[in-house]
C-alpha positions in Angstrom: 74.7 126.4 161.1 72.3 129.0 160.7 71.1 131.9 158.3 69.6 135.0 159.2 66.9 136.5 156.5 65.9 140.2 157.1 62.6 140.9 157.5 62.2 144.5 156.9 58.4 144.7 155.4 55.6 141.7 155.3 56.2 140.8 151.8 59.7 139.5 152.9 57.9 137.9 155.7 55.2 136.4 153.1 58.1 135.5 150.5 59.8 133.4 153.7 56.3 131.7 154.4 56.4 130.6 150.9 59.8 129.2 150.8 58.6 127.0 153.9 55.2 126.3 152.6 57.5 124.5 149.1 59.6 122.8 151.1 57.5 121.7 154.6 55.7 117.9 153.7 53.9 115.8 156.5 55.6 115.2 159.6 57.8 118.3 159.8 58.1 120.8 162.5 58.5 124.0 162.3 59.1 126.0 165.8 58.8 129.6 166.3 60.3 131.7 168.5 61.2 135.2 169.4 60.1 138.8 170.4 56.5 139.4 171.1 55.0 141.2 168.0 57.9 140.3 165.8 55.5 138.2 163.6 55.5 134.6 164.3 51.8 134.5 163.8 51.9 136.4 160.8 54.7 133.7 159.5 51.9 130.8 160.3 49.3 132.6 158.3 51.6 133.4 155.0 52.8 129.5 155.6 49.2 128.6 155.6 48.1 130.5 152.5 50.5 129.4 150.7 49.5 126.0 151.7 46.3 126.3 150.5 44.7 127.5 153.2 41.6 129.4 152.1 41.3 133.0 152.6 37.4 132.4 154.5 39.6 130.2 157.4 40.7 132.2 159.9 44.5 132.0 160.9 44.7 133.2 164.1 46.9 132.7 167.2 45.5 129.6 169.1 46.9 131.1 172.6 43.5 130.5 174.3 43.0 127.0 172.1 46.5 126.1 172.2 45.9 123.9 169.0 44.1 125.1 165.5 44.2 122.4 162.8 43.9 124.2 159.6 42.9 122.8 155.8 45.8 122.6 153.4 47.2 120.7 150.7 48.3 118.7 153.9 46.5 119.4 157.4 48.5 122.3 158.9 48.6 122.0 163.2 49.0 125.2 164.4 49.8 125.4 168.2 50.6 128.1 170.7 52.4 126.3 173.5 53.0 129.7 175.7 50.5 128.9 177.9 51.5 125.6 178.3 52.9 125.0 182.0 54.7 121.4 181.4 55.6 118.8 179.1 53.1 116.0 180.6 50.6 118.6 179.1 51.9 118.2 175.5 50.8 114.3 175.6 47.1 116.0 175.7 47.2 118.0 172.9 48.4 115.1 170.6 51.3 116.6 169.0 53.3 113.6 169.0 51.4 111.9 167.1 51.2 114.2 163.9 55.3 115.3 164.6 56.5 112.8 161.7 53.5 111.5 160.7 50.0 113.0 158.5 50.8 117.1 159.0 52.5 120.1 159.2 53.2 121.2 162.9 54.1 125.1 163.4 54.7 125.2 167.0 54.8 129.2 168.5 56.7 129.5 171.9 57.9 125.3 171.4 61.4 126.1 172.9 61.5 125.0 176.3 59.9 121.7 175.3 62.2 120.8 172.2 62.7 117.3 173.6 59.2 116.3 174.4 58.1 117.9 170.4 61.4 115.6 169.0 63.5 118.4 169.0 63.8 117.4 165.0 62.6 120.3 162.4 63.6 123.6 161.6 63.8 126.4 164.9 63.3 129.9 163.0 63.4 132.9 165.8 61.9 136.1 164.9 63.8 139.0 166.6 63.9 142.7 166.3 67.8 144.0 165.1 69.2 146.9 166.8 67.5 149.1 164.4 63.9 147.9 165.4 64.0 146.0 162.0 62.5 142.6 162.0 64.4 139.5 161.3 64.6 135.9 160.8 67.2 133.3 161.8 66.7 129.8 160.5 68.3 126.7 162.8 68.1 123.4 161.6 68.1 120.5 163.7 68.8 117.1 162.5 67.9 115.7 159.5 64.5 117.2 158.7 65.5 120.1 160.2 68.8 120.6 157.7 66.2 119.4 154.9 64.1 122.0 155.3 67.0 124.6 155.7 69.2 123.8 152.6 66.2 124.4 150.7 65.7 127.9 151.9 69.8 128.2 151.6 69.4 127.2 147.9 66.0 129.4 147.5 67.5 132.3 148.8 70.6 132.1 146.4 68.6 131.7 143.5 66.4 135.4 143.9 68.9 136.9 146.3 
């Protein structure tokens, strides 16, 4: 199961950040993935805003950081796990213990360690079509995950 959601200018991209940002309550995971420059950061920052996430915060990639905890309705986690070099390393970050618990985790590059993160949330990877157009395609995993997604599904058929 999975839907794919073009992405051809950022206001599609914002309008897909707001559909998560209805849906996403604390203790879900969202993971990005995909082609580098095809927007998963920009993703984060419309989730955030629409989160609540004031305009003066800064919503940046935390490559460097790996981990940015942002204000929102609900604290927003932010993480950038490309650097990362092995799952022992996620137990020092502390993810595990805000996956299904007090916030909202949005997990860039979180592929490879699916298992260690619960492997439990919504996957969405951000890819460049054949035309150079950007896209989105949403896979839900388990319960939260399918949650998360038949919301979007039901979204998506209501403003086409």
């Amino acid at each position: 199961m999975s839907l794919n959601i073009p992405l051809i200018t950022r206001r599609h991209t914002r309008r897909l950040g707001q559909a998560l940002a209805e849906v996403l309550s604390p203790g879900d995971l969202v993971v990005l993935e995909g082609d580098l420059g095809a927007g998963k950061t920009f993703l984060v920052r419309a989730i955030a805003r629409a989160m609540g996430v004031p305009t003066e915060i800064a919503v940046t990639s935390p490559t460097f950081e790996l981990v940015h905890e942002l204000p929102g309705k609900v604290p927003i986690v932010h993480v950038d796990l490309y650097r990362l070099q092995s799952p022992e390393m996620l137990i020092e970050l502390g993810l595990n213990e805000r996956i299904g618990a007090d916030a909202v985790v949005l997990v860039e590059w979180g592929e490879r360690f699916s298992l260690e993160l619960g492997d439990e949330g919504l996957w969405v990877y951000l890819l460049f079509d054949s035309n150079g157009d950007r896209l989105a395609k949403l896979v839900p995993r388990k319960a939260r995950g399918e949650r998360i997604f038949c919301h979007i599904v039901a979204r998506m058929d209501r403003t086409g």
